[in-house]
Every structure is written in C-alpha cells, then in structure tokens.
N, C-alpha and C positions, 0 to 999 in steps of 0.2 A: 678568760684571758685568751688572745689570739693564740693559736698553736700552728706552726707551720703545717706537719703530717696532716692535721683534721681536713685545714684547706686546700691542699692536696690531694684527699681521699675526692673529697666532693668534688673538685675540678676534672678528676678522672671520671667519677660517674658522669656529670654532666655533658664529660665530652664523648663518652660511651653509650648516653642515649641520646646524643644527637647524629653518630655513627648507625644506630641502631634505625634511627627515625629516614637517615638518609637513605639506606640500605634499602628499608622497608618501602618508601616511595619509588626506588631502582625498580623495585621486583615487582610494582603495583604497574607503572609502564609499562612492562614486560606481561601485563594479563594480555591474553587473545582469545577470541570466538574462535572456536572449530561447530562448523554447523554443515548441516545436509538436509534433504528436501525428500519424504518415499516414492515423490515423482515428480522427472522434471519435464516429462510429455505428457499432457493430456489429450487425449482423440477424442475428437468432438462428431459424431455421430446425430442421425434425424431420432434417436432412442436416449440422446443424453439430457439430463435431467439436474447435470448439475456433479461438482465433485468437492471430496474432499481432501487437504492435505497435509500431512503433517512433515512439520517442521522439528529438526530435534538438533541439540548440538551440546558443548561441554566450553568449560572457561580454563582452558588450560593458562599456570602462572606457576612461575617457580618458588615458587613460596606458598606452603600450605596453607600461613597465617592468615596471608591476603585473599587467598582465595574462598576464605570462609567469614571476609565481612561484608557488611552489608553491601550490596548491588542489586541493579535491573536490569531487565531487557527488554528490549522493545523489537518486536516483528512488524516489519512494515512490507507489502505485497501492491507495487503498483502495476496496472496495466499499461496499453499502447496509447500512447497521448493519445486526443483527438480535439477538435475543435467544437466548438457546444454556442448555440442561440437561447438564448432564454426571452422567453415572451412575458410579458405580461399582460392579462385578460381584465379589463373592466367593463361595467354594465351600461352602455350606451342605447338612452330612449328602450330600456327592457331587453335589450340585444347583447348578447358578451362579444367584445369585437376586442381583438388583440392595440395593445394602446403601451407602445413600446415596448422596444427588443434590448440584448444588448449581447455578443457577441465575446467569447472567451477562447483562447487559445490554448493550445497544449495543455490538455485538463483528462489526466488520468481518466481512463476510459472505466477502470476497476481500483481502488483502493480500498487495502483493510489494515488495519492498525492490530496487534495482541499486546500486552505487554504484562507485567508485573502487577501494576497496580497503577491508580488515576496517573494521568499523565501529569497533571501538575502539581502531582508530589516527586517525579520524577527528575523533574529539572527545571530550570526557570523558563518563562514564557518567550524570552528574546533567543535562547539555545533550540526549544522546538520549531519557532521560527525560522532557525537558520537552516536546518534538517530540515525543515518542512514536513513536522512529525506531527502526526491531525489534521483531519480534514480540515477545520478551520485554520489551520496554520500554513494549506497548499496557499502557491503564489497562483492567482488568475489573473495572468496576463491579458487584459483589451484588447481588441482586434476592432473594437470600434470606438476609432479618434474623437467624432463629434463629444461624446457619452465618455468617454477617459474622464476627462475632468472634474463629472460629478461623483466625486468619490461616493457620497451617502447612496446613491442612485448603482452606484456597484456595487456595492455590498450588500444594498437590497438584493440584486439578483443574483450575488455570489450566495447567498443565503439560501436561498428558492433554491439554485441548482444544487446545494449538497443534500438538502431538506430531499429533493425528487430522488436521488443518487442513493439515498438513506434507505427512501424507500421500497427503490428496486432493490435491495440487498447488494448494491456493488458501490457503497460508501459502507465500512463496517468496521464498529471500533468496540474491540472485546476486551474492557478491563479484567485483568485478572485470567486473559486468555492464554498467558506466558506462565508456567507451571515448573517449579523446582522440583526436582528427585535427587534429592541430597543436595551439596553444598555447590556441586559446579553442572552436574547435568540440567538441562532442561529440555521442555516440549513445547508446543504451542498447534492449534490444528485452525488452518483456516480454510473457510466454506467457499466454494465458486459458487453463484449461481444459472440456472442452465444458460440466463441469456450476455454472459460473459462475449467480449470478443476477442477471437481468434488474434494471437500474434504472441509478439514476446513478451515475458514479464518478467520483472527482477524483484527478489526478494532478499529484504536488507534487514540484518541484525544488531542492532546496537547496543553497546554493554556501555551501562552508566556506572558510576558509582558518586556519592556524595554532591550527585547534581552536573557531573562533569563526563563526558565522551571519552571513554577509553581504549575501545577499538569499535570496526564496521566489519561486517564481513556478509558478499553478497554469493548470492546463487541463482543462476537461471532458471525461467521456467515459460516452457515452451506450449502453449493452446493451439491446437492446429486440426482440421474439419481431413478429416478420412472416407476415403472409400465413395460413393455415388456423390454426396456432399461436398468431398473437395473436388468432383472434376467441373460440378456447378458454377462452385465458388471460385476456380480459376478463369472459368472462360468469361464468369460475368467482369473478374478485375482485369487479363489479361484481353479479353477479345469480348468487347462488350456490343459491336455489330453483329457479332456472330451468336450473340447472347439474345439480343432482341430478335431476331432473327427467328432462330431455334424458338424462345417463348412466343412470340405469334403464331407461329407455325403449329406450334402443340396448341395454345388457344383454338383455333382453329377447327383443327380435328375432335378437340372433346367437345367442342358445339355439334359439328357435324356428328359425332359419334351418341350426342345423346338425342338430338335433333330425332335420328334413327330409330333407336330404343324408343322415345314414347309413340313414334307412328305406330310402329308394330301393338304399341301394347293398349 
C-alpha cells in the first residue's frame, strides 16, 4: 500500500543525492594545476650536450573526494616555431635527385609530449586535435599554395617531417612519462637535446579527467647561448655584414697561419 512518510523519505534522499552530485561537480570545476619547472634558463655553452628537466606540480581542489578520482596529465614542451622544407629524393637514371618539396609554417622547432598514460585513452581524438596534443595531432600549416590542395601529398610530407624530428630526439612522446606521488602530486622529466634552438619555450600542463579538460596551466622556459657563443650568435642575427666580415677575415689568417707552419716544418 502507498504510504505518504515512505515516499517522502525517498524523495528526500533522492533530492539529497542529487545536492550531493551537484556539489561534487562545483568542486570538481574548482580542481587547479599548481606546477613549476627546476629551471626556467638553460645556458647553452660550446660544452652543452644537452639538458634535463623536470617538471613537478600538485592538483589543488577543495574537495578531498575529487581529488582522489581518477585523472591525467599531460606535459606538453613546445619550442620557437620555425618554418620547415621537406624534400623528397627519388632515383632518377641511378642518380637520387630531389623530385618535390613542400613547405610548412610555424612548426615547433622542439616538441615533447609526457603524460599518464597512451593518449588515446586519455581523451578522444577530436579534444587532442583541438589542443594539438601529439605530434600527429600539430596543425602544419602550407606555405606552399600550388601543393595545398593535395592533401594526401601533405601528409605524406607531414609524416617524413615528424618521422626526421623523432629522430633527432626533438619530436618526443613519453607515455607514462607523467608520474603520481600520491593522489594530487606529480613529476614528469623531459630531455633537451644538445642541438635544441635557442629562444622561448612554453610548457603546458593539462589535467583531464573522464576525457574532459579541466584546467591548463603554463610556465616559461627560457634557451639562450652565453658567454663567447652568444657574442657570435648576436652579431651573426644582429650584424650579419659584420659577421661575414669578421669570418673571412679569420678564414683567412688560419690559411695564412697554417700555410706558415707546414713551410717551416
């Protein structure tokens, strides 16, 4: 038999865990990355061989509950855009002769990816997309109109340039390189290698959970050539007549200079 009280009891619970559920998604908003970097200059020296760095940070959320179910993070490390030619070499009458190019814009000079775990259990593939989280998932932009329109014909060479990029160690994707120390700390370390270029980098932390972006938080990171190396590397960008200048002039003298040495000897 219906009984008012009974249906009353449950109407309370039900509307106590929907308070409950409401509450709990408030304070899941309310998650934030706190992150820091052990260095955000690296001096780049004729003795540098390469660095490393680690990344460490905490999920502050006011709710204990929340901050102890499941999430990811994703470290992302890009460098100073740059512009990039991709050739392609085929075998002409026994000869390798380059047999089309194709030209790409603004194409991270250095990226590295760390994260949790595979990225595409992380989130779905139109979300890393839009982040541009994975090498395969950067946008490369055309710089050459004629060649724009064969899409298949870009992505052949979009391929080749991340396949090369892989290879020098400045395209780097380290699953499982984003490491828990309890419930909200984390670490992650990523590798430069020595022939990294010098300029700005920003490095972007992304907290997922259940497939969804819940906060970014970024930090600087500064590559820059010191000491004998950067007064080189200024005059060659700043005063580049004065740069060829100076290297003739030094060519010059170490001919003459060795010219000398083997007479005598």
């Amino acid at each position: 038999m219906w009984h008012p009280s009974t249906t009353g009891k449950s109407a309370r619970r039900m509307l106590l865990i929907l308070l409950l559920v409401i509450a709990n998604s408030k304070h899941a908003d309310a998650e934030q990355l706190v992150t820091d970097l052990s260095d955000h200059l690296i001096k780049v020296q004729s003795t540098f061989t390469g660095a490393k760095i680690l990344l460490f940070g905490a999920i502050e959320a006011e709710n204990l509950f929340v901050s102890s179910l499941a999430k990811d993070v994703v470290v992302v490390v890009r460098g100073p855009a740059e512009d990039i030619t991709a050739r392609r070499k085929e075998k002409v009458a026994g000869i390798w002769m380059n047999y089309g190019s194709q030209i790409f814009k603004n194409i991270p000079s250095y990226y590295a990816v760390a994260s949790t775990r595979a990225l595409s259990a992380i989130a779905a593939p139109e979300v890393l997309q839009r982040y541009q989280i994975g090498a395969n998932n950067l946008k490369f932009l055309s710089g050459d109109n004629e060649n724009a329109a064969d899409k298949k014909n870009v992505e052949m060479f979009k391929k080749a340039v991340i396949k090369l990029k892989k290879k020098d160690s400045l395209f780097v994707e380290d699953t499982g390189g984003v490491r828990f120390l309890g419930n909200t700390l984390f670490r992650a370390n990523v590798e430069l290698p020595a022939i990294v270029t010098v300029g700005n980098y920003s490095a972007d932390v992304y907290l997922f959970r259940d497939g969804k972006l819940i906060h970014v938080q970024n930090s600087p990171l500064f590559i820059s050539k010191t000491g004998f190396e950067r007064f080189i590397y200024d005059m060659a960008q700043k005063r580049p007549t004065l740069y060829g200048i100076v290297a003739v002039i030094i060519a010059l003298f170490s001919g003459w200079l060795a010219a000398v040495i083997f007479r005598k000897s």
